[in-house]
N, CA, C and O atoms as a Tinker XYZ file with bonds, in Angstrom:
   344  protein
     1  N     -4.023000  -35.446000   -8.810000    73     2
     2  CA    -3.436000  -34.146000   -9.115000    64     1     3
     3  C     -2.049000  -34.380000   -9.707000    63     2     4     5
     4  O     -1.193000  -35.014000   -9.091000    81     3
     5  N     -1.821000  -33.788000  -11.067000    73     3     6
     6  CA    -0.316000  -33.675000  -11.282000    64     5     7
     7  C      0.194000  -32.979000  -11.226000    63     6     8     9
     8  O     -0.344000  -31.871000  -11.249000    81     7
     9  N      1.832000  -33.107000  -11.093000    73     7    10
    10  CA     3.186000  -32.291000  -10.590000    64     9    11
    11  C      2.581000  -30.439000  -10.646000    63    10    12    13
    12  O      2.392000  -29.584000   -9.780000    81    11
    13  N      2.421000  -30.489000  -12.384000    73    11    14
    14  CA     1.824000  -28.830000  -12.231000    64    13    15
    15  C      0.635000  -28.736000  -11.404000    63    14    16    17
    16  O      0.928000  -28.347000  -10.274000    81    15
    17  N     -0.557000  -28.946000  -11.562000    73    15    18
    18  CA    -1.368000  -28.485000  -10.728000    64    17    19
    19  C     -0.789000  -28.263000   -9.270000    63    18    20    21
    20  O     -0.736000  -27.166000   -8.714000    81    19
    21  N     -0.308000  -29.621000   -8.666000    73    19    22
    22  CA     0.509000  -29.371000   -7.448000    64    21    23
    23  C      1.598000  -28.046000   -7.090000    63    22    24    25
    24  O      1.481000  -27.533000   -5.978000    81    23
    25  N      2.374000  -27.648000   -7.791000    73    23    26
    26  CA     3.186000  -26.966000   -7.730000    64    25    27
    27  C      2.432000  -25.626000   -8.281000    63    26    28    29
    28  O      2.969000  -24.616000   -7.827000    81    27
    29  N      1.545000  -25.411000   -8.972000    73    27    30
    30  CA     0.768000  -24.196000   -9.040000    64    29    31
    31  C     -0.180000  -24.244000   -7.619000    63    30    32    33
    32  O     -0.003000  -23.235000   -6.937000    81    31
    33  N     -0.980000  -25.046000   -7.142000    73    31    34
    34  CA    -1.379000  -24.839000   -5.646000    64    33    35
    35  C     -0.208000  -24.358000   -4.429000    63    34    36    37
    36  O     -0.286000  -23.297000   -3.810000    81    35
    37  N      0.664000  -25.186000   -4.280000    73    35    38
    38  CA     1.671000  -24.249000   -3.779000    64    37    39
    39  C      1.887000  -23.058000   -3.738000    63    38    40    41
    40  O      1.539000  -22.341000   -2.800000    81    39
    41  N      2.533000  -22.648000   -4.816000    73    39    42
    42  CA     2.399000  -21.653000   -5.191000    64    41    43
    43  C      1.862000  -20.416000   -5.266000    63    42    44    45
    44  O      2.425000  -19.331000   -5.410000    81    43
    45  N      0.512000  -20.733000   -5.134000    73    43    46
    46  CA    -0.569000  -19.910000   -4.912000    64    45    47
    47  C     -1.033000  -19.772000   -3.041000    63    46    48    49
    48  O     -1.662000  -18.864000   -2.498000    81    47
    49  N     -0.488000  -20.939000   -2.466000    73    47    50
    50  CA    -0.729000  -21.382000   -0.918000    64    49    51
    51  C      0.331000  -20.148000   -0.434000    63    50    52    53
    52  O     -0.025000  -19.364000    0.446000    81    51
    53  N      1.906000  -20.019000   -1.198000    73    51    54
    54  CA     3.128000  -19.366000   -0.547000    64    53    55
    55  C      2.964000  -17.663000   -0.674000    63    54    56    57
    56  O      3.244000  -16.906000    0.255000    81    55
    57  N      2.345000  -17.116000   -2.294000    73    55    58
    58  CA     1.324000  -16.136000   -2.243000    64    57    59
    59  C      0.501000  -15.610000   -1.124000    63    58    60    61
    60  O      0.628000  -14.504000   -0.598000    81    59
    61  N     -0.430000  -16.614000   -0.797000    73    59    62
    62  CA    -1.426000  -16.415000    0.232000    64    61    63
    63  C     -0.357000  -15.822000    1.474000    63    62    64    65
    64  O     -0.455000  -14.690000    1.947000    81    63
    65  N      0.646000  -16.807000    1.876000    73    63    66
    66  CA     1.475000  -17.016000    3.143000    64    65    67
    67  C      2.202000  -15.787000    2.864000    63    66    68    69
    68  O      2.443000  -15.106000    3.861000    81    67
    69  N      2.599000  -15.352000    1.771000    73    67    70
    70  CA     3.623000  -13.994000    1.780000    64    69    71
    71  C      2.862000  -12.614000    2.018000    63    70    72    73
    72  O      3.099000  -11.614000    2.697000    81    71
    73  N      1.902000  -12.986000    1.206000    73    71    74
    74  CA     1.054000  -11.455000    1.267000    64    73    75
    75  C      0.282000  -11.566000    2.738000    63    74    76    77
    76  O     -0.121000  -10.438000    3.020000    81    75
    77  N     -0.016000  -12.379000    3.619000    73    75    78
    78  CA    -0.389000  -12.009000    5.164000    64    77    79
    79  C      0.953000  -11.665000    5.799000    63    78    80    81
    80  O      0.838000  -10.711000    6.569000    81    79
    81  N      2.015000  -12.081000    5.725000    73    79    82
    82  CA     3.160000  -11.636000    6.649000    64    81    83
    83  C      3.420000  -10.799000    6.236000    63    82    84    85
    84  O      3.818000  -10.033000    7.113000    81    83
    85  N      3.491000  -10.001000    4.460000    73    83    86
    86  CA     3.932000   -8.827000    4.523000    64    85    87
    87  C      5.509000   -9.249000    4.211000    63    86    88    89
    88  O      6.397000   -8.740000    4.894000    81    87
    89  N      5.830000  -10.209000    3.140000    73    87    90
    90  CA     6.908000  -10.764000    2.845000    64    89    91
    91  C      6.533000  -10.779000    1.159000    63    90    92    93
    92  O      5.712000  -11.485000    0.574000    81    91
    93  N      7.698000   -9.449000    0.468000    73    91    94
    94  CA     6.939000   -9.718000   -0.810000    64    93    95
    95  C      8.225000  -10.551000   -1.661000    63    94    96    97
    96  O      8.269000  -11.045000   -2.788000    81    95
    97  N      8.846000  -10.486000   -0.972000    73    95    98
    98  CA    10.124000  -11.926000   -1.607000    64    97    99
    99  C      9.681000  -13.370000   -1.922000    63    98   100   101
   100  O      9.989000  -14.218000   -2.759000    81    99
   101  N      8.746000  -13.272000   -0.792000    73    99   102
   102  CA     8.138000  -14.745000   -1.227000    64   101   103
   103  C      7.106000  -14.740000   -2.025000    63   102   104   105
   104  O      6.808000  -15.752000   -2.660000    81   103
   105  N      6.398000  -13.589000   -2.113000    73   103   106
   106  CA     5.384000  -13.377000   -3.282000    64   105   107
   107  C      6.288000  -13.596000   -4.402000    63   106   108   109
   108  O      6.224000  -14.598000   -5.114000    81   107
   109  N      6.838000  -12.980000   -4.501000    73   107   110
   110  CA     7.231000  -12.407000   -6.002000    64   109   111
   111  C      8.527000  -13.669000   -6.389000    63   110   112   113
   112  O      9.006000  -13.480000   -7.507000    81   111
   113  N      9.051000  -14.731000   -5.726000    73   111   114
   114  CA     8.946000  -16.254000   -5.863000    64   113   115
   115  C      8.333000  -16.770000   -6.657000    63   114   116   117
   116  O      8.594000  -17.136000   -7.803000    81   115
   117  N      6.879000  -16.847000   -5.633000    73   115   118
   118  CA     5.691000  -17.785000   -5.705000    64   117   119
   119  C      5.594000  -17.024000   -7.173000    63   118   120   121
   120  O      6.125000  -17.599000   -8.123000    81   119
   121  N      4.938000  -15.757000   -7.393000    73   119   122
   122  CA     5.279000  -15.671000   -8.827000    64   121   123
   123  C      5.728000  -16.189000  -10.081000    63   122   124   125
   124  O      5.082000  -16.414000  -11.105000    81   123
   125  N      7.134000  -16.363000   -9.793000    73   123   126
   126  CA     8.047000  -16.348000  -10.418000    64   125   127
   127  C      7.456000  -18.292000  -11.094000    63   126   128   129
   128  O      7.130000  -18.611000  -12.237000    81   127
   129  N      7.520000  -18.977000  -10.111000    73   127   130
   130  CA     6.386000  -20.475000  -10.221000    64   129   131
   131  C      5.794000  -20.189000  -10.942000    63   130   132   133
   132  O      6.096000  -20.732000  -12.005000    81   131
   133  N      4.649000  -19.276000  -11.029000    73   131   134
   134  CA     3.522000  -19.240000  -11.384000    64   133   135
   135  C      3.912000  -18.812000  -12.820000    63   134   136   137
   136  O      3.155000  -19.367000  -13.616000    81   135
   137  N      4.602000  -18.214000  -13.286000    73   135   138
   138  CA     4.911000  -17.876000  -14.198000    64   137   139
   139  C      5.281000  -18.849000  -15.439000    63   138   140   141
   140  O      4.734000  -18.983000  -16.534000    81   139
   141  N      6.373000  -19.459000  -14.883000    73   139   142
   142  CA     6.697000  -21.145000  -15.640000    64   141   143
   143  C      5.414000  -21.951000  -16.182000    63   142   144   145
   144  O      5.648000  -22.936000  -16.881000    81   143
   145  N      4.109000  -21.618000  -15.919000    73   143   146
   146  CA     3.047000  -22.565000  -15.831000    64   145   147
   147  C      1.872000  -21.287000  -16.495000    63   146   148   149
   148  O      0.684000  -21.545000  -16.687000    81   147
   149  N      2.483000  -19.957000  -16.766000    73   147   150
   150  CA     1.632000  -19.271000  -18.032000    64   149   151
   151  C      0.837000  -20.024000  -18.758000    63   150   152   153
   152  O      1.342000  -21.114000  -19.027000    81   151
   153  N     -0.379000  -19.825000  -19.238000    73   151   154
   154  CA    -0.771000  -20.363000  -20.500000    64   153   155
   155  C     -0.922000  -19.257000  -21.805000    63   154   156   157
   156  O     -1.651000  -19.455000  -22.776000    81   155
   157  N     -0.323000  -18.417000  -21.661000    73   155   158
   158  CA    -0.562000  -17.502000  -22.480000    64   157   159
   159  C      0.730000  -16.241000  -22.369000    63   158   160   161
   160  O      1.327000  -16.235000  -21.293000    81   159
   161  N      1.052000  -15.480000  -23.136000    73   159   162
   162  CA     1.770000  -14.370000  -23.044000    64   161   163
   163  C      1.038000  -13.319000  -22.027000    63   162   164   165
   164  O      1.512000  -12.634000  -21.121000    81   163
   165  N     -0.279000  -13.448000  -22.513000    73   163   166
   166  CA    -0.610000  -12.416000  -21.918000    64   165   167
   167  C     -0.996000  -12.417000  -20.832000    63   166   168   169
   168  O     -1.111000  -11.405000  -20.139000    81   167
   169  N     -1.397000  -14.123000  -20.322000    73   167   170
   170  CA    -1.798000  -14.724000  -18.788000    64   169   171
   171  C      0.247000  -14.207000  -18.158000    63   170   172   173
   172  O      0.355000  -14.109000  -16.935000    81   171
   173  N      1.172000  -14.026000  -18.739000    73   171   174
   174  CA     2.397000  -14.531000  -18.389000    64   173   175
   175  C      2.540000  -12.267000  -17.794000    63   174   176   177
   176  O      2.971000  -11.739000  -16.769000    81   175
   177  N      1.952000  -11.694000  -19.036000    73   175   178
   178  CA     2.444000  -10.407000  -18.146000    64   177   179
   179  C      1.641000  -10.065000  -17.351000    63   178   180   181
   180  O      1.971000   -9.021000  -16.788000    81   179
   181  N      0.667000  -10.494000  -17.020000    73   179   182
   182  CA    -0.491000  -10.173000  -16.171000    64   181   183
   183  C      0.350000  -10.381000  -14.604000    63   182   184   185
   184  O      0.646000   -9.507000  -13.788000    81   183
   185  N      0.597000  -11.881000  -14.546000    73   183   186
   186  CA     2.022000  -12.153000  -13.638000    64   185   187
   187  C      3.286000  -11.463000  -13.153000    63   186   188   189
   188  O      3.839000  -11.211000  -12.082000    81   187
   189  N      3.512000  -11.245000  -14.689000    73   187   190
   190  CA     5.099000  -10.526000  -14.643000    64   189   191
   191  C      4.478000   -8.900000  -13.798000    63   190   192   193
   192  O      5.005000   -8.377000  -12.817000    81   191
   193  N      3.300000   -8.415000  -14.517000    73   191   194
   194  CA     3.130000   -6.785000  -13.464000    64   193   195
   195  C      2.778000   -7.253000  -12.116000    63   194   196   197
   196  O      3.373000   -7.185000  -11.040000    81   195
   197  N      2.106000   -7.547000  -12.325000    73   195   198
   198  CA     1.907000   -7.914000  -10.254000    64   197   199
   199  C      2.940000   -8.256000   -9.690000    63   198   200   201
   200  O      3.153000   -7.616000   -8.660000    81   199
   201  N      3.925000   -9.259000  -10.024000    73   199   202
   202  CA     5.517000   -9.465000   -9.452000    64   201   203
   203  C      6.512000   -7.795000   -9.437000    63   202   204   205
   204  O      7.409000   -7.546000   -8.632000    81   203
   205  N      6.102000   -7.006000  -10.372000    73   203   206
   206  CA     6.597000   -5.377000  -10.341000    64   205   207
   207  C      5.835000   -4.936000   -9.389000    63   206   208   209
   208  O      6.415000   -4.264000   -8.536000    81   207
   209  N      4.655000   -5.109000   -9.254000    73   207   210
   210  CA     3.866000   -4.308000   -8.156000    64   209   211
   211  C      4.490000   -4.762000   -7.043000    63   210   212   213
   212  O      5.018000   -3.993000   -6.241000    81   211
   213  N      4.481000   -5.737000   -6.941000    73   211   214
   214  CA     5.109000   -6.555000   -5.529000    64   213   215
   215  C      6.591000   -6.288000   -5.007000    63   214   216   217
   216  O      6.861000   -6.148000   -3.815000    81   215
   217  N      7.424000   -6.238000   -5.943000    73   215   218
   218  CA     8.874000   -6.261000   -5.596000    64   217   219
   219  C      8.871000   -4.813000   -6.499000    63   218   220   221
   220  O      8.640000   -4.577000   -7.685000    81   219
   221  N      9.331000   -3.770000   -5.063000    73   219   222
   222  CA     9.398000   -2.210000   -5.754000    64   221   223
   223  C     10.868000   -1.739000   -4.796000    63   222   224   225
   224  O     11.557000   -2.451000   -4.064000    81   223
   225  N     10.983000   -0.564000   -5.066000    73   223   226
   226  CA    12.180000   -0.038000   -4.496000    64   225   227
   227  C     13.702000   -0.708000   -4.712000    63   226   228   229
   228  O     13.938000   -1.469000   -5.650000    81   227
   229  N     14.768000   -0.294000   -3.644000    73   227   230
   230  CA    16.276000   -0.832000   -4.089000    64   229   231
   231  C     16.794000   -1.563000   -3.098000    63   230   232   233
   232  O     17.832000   -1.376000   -2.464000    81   231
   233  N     15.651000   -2.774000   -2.974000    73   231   234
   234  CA    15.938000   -3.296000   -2.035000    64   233   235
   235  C     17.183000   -4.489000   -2.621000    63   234   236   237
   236  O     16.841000   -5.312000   -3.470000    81   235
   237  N     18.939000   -4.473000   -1.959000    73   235   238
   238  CA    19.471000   -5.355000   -2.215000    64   237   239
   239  C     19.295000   -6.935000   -2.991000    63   238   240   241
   240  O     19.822000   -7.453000   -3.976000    81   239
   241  N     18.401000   -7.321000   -2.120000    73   239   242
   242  CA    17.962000   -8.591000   -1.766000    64   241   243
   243  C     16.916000   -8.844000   -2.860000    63   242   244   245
   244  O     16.700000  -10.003000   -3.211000    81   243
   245  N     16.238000   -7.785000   -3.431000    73   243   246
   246  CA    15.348000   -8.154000   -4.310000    64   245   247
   247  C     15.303000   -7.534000   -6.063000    63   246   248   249
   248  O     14.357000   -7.170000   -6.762000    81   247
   249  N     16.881000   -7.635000   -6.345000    73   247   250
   250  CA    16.917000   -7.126000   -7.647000    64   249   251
   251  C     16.865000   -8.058000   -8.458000    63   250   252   253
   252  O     16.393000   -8.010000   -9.594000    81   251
   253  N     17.468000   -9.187000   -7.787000    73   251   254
   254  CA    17.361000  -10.586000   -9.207000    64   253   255
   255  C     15.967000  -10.974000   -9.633000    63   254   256   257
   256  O     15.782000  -11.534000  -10.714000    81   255
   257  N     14.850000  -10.648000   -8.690000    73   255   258
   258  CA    13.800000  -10.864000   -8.901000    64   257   259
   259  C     13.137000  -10.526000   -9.237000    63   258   260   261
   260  O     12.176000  -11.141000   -9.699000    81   259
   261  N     13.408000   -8.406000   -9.150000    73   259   262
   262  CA    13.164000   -7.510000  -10.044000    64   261   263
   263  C     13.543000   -7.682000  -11.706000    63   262   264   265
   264  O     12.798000   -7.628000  -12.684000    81   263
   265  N     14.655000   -7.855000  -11.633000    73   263   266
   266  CA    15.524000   -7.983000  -12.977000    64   265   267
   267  C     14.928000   -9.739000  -13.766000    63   266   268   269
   268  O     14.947000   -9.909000  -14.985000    81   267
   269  N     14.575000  -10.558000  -13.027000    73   267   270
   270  CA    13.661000  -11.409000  -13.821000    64   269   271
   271  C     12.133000  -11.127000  -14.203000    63   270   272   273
   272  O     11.682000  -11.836000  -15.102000    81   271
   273  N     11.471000  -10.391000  -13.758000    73   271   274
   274  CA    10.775000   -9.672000  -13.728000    64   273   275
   275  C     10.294000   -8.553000  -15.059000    63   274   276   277
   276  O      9.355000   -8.433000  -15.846000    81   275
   277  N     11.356000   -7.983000  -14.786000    73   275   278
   278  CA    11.771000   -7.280000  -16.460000    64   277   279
   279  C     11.704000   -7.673000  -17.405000    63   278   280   281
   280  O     10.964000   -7.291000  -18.312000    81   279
   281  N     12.787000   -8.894000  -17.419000    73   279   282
   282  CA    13.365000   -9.628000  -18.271000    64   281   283
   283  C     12.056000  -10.184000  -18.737000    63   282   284   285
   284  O     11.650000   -9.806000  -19.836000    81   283
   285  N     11.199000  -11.208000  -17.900000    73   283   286
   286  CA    10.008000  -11.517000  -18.287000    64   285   287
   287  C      8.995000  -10.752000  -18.975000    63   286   288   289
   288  O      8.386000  -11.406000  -19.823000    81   287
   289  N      8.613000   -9.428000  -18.831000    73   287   290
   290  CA     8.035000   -8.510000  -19.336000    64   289   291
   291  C      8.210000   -8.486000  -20.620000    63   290   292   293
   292  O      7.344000   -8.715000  -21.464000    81   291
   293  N     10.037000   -8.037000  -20.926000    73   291   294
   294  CA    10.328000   -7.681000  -22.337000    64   293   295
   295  C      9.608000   -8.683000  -23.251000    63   294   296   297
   296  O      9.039000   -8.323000  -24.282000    81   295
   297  N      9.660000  -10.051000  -22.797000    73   295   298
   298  CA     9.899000  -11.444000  -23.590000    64   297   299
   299  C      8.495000  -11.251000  -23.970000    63   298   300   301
   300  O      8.278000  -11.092000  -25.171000    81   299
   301  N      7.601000  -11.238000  -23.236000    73   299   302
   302  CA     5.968000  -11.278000  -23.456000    64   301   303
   303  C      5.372000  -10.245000  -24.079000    63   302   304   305
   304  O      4.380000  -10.326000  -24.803000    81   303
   305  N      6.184000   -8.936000  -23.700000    73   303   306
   306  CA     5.661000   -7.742000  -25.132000    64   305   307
   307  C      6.142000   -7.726000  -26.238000    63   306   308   309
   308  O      5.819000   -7.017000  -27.192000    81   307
   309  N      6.949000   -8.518000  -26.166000    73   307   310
   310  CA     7.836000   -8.881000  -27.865000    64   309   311
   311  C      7.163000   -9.865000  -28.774000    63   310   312   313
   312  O      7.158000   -9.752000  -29.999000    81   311
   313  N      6.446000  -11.088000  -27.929000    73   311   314
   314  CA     5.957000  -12.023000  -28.423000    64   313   315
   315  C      4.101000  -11.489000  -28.833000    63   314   316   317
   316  O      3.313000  -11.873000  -29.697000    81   315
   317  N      3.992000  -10.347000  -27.603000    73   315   318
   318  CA     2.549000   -9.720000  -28.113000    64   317   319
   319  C      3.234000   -8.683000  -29.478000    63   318   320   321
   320  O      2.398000   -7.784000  -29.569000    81   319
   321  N      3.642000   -8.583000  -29.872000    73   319   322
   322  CA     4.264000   -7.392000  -30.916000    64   321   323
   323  C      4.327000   -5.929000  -30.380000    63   322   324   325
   324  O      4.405000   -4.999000  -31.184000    81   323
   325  N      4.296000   -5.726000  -29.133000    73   323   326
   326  CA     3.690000   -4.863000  -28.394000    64   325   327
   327  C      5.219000   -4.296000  -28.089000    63   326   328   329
   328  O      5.568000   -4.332000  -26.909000    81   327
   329  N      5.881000   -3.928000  -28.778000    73   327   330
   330  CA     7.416000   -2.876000  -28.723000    64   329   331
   331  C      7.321000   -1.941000  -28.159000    63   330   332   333
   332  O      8.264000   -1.558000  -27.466000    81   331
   333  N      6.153000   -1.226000  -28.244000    73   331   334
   334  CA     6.780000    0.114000  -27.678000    64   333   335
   335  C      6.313000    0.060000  -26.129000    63   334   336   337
   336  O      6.930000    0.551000  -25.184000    81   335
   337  N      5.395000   -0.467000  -26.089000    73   335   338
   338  CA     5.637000   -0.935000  -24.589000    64   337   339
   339  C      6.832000   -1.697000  -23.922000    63   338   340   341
   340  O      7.113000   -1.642000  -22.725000    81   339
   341  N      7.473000   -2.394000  -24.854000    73   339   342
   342  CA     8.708000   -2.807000  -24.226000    64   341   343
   343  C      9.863000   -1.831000  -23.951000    63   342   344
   344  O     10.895000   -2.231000  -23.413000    81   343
Protein backbone atom coordinates (compact mmCIF):
# COMPACT_ATOMS: atom_id res chain seq x y z
CA UNK A 1 0.00 0.00 0.00
CA UNK A 2 1.26 3.54 -0.73
CA UNK A 3 1.43 6.75 1.35
CA UNK A 4 -1.98 7.83 -0.58
CA UNK A 5 -3.89 4.85 -0.46
CA UNK A 6 -2.80 4.76 3.26
CA UNK A 7 -3.74 8.13 4.16
CA UNK A 8 -7.05 7.92 2.09
CA UNK A 9 -7.92 4.63 4.32
CA UNK A 10 -7.41 6.68 7.27
CA UNK A 11 -9.19 8.98 6.36
CA UNK A 12 -12.07 7.27 5.49
CA UNK A 13 -11.43 4.99 9.04
CA UNK A 14 -11.62 8.90 10.99
CA UNK A 15 -15.01 9.54 8.83
CA UNK A 16 -16.33 6.27 9.99
CA UNK A 17 -14.99 7.27 13.79
CA UNK A 18 -16.54 10.89 13.50
CA UNK A 19 -19.83 10.16 12.10
CA UNK A 20 -20.55 7.30 15.08
CA UNK A 21 -19.58 9.80 17.87
CA UNK A 22 -21.42 12.49 16.32
CA UNK A 23 -18.16 14.64 15.90
CA UNK A 24 -18.52 16.49 12.60
CA UNK A 25 -15.06 18.35 13.06
CA UNK A 26 -13.47 15.32 12.52
CA UNK A 27 -15.56 14.47 9.58
CA UNK A 28 -15.21 17.41 7.86
CA UNK A 29 -11.07 16.99 8.53
CA UNK A 30 -11.13 13.60 7.33
CA UNK A 31 -12.71 15.38 4.38
CA UNK A 32 -10.67 17.90 4.00
CA UNK A 33 -7.75 14.60 3.37
CA UNK A 34 -9.91 13.27 1.21
CA UNK A 35 -10.09 16.06 -0.77
CA UNK A 36 -6.19 16.54 -1.50
CA UNK A 37 -6.47 13.01 -3.17
CA UNK A 38 -9.68 14.18 -5.64
CA UNK A 39 -9.37 12.65 -8.90
CA UNK A 40 -11.52 14.85 -10.53
CA UNK A 41 -13.21 18.38 -10.01
CA UNK A 42 -16.14 16.92 -9.85
CA UNK A 43 -15.08 13.75 -7.53
CA UNK A 44 -13.51 17.09 -5.49
CA UNK A 45 -17.19 18.92 -5.11
CA UNK A 46 -18.97 15.92 -4.46
CA UNK A 47 -16.51 16.12 -1.20
CA UNK A 48 -16.48 19.73 -0.84
CA UNK A 49 -20.83 19.41 -0.42
CA UNK A 50 -20.85 16.72 2.00
CA UNK A 51 -18.03 18.64 4.12
CA UNK A 52 -21.07 21.70 3.88
CA UNK A 53 -23.53 19.17 4.83
CA UNK A 54 -21.40 18.19 7.66
CA UNK A 55 -20.02 21.39 9.10
CA UNK A 56 -23.38 23.73 9.31
CA UNK A 57 -24.30 26.51 11.64
CA UNK A 58 -21.89 29.31 13.62
CA UNK A 59 -20.16 27.16 15.28
CA UNK A 60 -16.78 29.14 16.45
CA UNK A 61 -14.62 26.28 16.14
CA UNK A 62 -15.74 25.30 12.79
CA UNK A 63 -15.47 28.27 10.39
CA UNK A 64 -11.97 27.63 9.01
CA UNK A 65 -13.30 24.50 7.87
CA UNK A 66 -16.38 25.94 6.68
CA UNK A 67 -14.50 28.72 4.92
CA UNK A 68 -12.12 25.96 3.28
CA UNK A 69 -14.93 24.38 2.28
CA UNK A 70 -16.21 27.28 0.26
CA UNK A 71 -13.15 28.17 -0.85
CA UNK A 72 -12.92 24.59 -2.27
CA UNK A 73 -16.28 24.76 -3.91
CA UNK A 74 -15.57 28.10 -5.72
CA UNK A 75 -12.22 26.50 -7.17
CA UNK A 76 -14.08 23.34 -8.61
CA UNK A 77 -17.10 25.32 -10.14
CA UNK A 78 -14.74 27.57 -11.82
CA UNK A 79 -12.67 24.82 -13.19
CA UNK A 80 -16.23 23.00 -14.18
CA UNK A 81 -17.13 26.48 -15.99
CA UNK A 82 -20.02 26.24 -13.81
CA UNK A 83 -20.12 30.29 -12.56
CA UNK A 84 -23.22 30.75 -11.75
CA UNK A 85 -23.25 28.21 -9.41
CA UNK A 86 -20.32 29.71 -7.93
Amino acid sequence: MDTWDEAVAQAQMAIAEGERDGDPLTVGWALIALLLRAASDIDALEIVDRGLRVVVGADPESMDLRLLFLANRLAALSNLDRFSGA
